[in-house]
C-alpha positions in Angstrom: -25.2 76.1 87.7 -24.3 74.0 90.8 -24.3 70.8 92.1 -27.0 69.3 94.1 -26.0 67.8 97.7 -27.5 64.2 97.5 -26.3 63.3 100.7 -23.7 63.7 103.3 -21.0 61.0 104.1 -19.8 62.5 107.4 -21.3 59.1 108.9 -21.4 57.0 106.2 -19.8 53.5 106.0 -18.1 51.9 103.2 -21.6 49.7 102.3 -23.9 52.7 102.8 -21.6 54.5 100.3 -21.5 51.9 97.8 -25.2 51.5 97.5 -25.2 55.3 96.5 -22.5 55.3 94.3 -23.8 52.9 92.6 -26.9 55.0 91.4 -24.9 56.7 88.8 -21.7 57.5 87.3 -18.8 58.9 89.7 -16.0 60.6 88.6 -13.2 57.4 89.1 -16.4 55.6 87.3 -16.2 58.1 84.2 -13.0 57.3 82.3 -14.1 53.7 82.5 -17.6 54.6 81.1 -16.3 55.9 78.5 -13.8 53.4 77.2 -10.8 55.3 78.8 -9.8 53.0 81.4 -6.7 50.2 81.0 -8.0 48.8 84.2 -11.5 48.2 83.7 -14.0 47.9 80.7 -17.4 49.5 80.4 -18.9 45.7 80.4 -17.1 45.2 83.6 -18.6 48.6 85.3 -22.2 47.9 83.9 -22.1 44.6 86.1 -21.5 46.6 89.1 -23.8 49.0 88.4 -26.6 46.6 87.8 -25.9 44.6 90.6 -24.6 41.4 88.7 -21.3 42.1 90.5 -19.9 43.3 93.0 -17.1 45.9 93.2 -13.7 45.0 93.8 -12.7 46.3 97.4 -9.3 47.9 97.2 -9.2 49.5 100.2 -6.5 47.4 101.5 -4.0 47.9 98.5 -0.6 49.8 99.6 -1.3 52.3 96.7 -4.6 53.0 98.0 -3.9 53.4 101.5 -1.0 55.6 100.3 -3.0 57.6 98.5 -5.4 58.3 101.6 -2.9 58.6 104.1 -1.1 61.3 101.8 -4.0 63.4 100.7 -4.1 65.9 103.3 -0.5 66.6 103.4 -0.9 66.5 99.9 -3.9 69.5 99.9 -1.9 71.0 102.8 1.2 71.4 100.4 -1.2 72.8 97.4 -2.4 75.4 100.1 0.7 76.5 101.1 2.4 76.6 97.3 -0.2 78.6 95.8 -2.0 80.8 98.8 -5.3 79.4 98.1 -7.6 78.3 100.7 -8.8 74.7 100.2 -11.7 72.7 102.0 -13.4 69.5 102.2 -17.2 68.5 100.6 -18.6 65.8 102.8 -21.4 65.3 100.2 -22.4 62.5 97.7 -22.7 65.8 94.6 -25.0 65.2 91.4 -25.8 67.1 88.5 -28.7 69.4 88.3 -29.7 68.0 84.9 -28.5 64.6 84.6 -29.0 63.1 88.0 -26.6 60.2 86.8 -24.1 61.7 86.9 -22.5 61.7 90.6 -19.3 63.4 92.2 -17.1 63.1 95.5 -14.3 65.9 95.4 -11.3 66.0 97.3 -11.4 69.4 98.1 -12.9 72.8 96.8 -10.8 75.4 96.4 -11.6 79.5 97.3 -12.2 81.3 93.6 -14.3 78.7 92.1 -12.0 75.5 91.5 -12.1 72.0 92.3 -8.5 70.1 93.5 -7.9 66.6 92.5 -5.2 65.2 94.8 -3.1 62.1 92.9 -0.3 60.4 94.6 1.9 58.5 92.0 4.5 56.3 92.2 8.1 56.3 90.4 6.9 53.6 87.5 4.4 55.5 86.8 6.1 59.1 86.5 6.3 58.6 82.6 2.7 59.2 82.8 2.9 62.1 83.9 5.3 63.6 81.8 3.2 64.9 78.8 0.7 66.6 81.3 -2.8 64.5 83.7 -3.1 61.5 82.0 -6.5 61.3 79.8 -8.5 59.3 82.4 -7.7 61.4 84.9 -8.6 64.6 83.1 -11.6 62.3 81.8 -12.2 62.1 85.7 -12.0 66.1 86.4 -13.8 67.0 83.3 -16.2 65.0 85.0 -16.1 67.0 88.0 -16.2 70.2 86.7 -19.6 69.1 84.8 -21.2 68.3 88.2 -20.3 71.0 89.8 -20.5 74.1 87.4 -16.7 75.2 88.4 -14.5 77.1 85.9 -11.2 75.1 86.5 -9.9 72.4 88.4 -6.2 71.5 89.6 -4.8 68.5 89.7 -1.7 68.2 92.8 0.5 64.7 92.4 3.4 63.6 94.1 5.3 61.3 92.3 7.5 58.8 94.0 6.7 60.5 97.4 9.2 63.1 96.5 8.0 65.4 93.4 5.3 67.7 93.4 3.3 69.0 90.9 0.7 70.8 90.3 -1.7 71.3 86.5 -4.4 72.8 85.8 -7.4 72.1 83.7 -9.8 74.5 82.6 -13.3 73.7 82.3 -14.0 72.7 78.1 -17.8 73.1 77.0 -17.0 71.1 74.1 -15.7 68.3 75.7 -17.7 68.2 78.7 -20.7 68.1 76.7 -19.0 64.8 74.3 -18.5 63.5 78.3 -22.0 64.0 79.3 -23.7 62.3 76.0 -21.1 59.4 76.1 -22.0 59.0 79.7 -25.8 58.9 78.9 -25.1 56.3 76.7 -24.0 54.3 79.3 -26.4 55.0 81.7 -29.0 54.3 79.3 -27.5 50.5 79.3 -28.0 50.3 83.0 -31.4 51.4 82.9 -32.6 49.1 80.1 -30.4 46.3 81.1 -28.2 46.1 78.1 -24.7 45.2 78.1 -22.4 47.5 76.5 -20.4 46.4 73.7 -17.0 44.0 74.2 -13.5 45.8 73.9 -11.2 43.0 73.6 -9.4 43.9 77.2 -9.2 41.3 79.8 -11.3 42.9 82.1 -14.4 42.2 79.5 -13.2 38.3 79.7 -13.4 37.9 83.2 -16.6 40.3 82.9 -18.0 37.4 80.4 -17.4 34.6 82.4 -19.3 36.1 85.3 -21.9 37.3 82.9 -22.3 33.6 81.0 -21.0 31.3 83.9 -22.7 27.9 83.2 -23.7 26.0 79.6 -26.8 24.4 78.0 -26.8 21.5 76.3 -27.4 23.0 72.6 -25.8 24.5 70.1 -26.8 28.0 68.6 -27.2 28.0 64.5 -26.0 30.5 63.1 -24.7 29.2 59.5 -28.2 31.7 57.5 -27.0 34.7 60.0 -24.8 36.7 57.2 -23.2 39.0 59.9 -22.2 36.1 62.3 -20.8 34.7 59.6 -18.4 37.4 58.7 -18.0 37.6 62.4 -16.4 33.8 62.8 -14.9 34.3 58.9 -13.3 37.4 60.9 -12.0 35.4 63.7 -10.4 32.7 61.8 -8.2 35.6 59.8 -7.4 37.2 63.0 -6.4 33.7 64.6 -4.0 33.0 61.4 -2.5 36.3 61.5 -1.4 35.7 65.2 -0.2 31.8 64.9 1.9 33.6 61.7 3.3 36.6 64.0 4.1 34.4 66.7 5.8 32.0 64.7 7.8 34.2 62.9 8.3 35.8 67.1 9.4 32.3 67.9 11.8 31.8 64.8 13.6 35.7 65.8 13.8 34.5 69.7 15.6 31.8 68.9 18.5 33.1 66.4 18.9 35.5 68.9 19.4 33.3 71.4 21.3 31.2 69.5 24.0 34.6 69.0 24.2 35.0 72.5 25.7 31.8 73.2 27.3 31.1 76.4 26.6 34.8 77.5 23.9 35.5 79.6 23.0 38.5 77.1 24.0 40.8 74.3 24.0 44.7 74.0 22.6 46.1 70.6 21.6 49.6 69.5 18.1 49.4 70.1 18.7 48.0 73.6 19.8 44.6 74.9 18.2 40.9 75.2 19.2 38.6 78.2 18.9 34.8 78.2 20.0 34.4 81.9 19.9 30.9 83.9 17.7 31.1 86.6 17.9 29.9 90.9 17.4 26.6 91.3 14.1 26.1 92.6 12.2 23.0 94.7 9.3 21.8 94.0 6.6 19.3 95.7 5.5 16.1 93.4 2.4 15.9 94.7 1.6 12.9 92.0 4.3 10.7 93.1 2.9 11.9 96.9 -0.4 11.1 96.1 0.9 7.4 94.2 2.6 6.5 97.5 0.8 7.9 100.0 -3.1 8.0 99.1 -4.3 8.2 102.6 -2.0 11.3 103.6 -3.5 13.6 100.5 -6.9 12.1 100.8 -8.2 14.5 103.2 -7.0 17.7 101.4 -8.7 17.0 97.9 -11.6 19.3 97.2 -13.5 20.1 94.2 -13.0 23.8 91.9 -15.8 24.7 90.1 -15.4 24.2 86.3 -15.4 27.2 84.2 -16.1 27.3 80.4 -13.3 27.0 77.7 -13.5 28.6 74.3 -12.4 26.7 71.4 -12.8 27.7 67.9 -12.6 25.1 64.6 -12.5 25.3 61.0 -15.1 23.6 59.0 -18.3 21.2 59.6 
């Protein structure tokens, strides 16, 4: 089995690009797919991919443009390291049996292997230390399922200074739990059903874009049994946090009150500091705006309003 060359991106811009990406599943799109990103939820990626939102362009982040600028040297180094010859594939890929599922590669490598080139930096070495990190090899599995290869290898250099190399060897097992999971995301783009809510912050923001303006009405759900247990859920959930942070609060402060005068304290766990901070300045734009209307006038302007959620107990 091998891939199917959808298209070349020699030429192609950044928009051009996009629009084909967004046909399927890439690799960088698989880990998110499937519930393995910290970064992004599935919710978040379904928007995208049915056109509700728009991607996030992170082109001009430091890590990203790191990452670019340091690929070749990065595939050059992997060349020289292990003897094997490595070259470019200037081709949107796709799978010969699930046309959703859609691969760029950073390089192919001479005996049948892909390389996935990762530049890391020092905070996030820890990472790295038990072997790829899952979304990443969520990412090559990914690869390896497009393109029919045996094994891939993943290069990193961490902090600019260490190199590594790891290699992943292509699992039928898993690639085939990869390929239904990702089907099962695809088939919520196609019929235009939001995946399910994971809790993360990405699914909020996801939310608000998703619900941004209200009706005047109110839903009734007090015969619905499993809404019910839903909000009943909620309430617990709520109670059990207000408890743990309260107790949080009442440990915060008896530490802070054995510290003292000391700007921390050392224990055998590790250490809490309760440091006093640089002064700081600040603009009172209300006593500005009290005094001198006609100066602040022309700088007002109007943000949209955006929905607040409030739960309460009872009638």
């Amino acid at each position: 089995m091998s891939a199917v060359k959808l298209v070349s991106t020699k030429e192609m811009g950044r928009e051009e690009w996009l629009q084909w990406r967004n046909r399927g599943i890439g690799s960088s799109d698989a880990p998110v797919a499937v519930g393995m990103s910290r970064y992004k939820s599935p919710l978040e990626l379904w928007m995208e991919k049915t056109g509700r939102k728009l991607a996030e362009d992170i082109s001009n982040k430091d890590a990203v443009f790191w990452g670019t600028t340091l690929e070749p040297i990065v595939a050059n180094v992997y060349a020289e390291r292990t003897g094997k010859k490595v070259r470019r594939v200037n081709s949107v890929l796709q799978h010969p049996e699930h046309p959703f599922m859609l691969a760029n590669l950073d390089r192919i490598v001479e005996g049948g292997g892909v390389l996935e080139i990762k530049t890391a930096g020092l905070r996030s070495q820890g990472q790295w230390e038990e072997g790829v990190p899952l979304a990443y090899q969520v990412q090559v599995l990914h690869q390896l399922a497009v393109t029919g290869k045996a094994w891939a290898d993943v290069a990193v250099l961490i902090g600019g200074q260490e190199f590594r190399i790891y290699r992943i060897d292509r699992d039928e097992e898993r690639i085939a739990q990869l390929v239904a999971m990702e089907k099962t995301f695809w088939d919520h783009v196609e019929h235009e059903t939001a995946p399910e809510v994971d809790g993360s912050e990405s699914c909020n923001k996801a939310l608000a874009l998703l619900y941004p303006r209200t009706a005047p009405v109110m839903v009734d759900y007090t015969e619905r049994k499993e809404m019910n247990i839903l909000f009943k859920t909620l309430l617990e959930a709520r109670q059990r946090t207000k408890a743990a942070e309260s107790n949080e609060a009442l440990l915060e402060q008896r530490v802070k009150e054995a510290i003292g005068f000391a700007e921390g304290a050392l224990f055998s766990q590790g250490k809490a500091m309760w440091k006093l901070s640089k002064p700081s300045r600040s603009l009172d734009t209300k006593k500005l705006t009290e005094e001198n209307p006609e100066l602040t006038a022309p700088y007002w302007g109007e943000k949209p309003g955006s929905r607040r959620f409030t739960v309460m107990e009872g009638d």
